[in-house]
N, C-alpha and C positions, 0 to 999 in steps of 0.2 A: 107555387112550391113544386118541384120536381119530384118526382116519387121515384124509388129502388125499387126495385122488380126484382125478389128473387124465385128462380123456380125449381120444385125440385122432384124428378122425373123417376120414380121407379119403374123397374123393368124386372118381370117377370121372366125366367128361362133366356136370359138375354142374348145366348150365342142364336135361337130363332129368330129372336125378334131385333134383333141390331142391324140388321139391314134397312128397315121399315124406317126405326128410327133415326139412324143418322141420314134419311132423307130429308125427313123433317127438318130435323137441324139446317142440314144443309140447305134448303130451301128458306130456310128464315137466318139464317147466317151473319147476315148484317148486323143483325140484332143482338148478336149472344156477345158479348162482351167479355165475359170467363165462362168456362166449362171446365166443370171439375168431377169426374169418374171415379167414385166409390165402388169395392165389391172383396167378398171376402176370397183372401186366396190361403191356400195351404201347399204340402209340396206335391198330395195326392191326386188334386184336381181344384179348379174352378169352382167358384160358386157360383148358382144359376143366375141366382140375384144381382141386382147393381141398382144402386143409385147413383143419377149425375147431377148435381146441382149446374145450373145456369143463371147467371149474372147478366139481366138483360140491358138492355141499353135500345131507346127510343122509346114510340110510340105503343102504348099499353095493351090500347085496344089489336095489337100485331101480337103481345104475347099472348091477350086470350085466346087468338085465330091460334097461334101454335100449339098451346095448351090442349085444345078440342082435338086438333089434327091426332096428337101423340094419345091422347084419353081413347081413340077411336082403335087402337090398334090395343088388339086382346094381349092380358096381360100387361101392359101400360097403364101408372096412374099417375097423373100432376096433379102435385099442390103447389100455391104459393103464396109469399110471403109479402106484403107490401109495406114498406118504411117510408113516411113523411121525410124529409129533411130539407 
């Protein structure tokens, strides 16, 4: 049985740290199947924060290598979600 991989990536202060991040991503790339970018906006400014959920696609033991990658960078925390089906 295939399992879903969802993961879902907060970002702390995110204009610092969005660099680091979309390395990450970028470097495991193949993998991400949807990337969807949450963060609260208003018309005064940005919100620090952001969550992105990622819909992985392959091999599992590849999203925990990602997972650690992005948990390593301050202010970054992954959880994730795993579905049977």
């Amino acid at each position: 049985m295939e399992k879903h991989v969802v993961l879902g990536v907060h970002i702390t202060d995110r204009l610092t740290h969005a660099v680091e991040v979309q390395q990450v991503f970028t470097e495991f790339g193949r993998h991400i199947k949807t990337r969807l970018g949450l963060h609260e906006v208003d018309r005064s400014h940005n919100s620090p924060n952001g969550l992105v959920l990622i819909e992985w696609f392959g091999d599992e033991a590849k999203a925990r290598e990602m997972a650690a990658k992005l948990n390593a960078i301050e202010g970054v925390e992954v959880q994730n979600m795993v579905f049977g089906h």
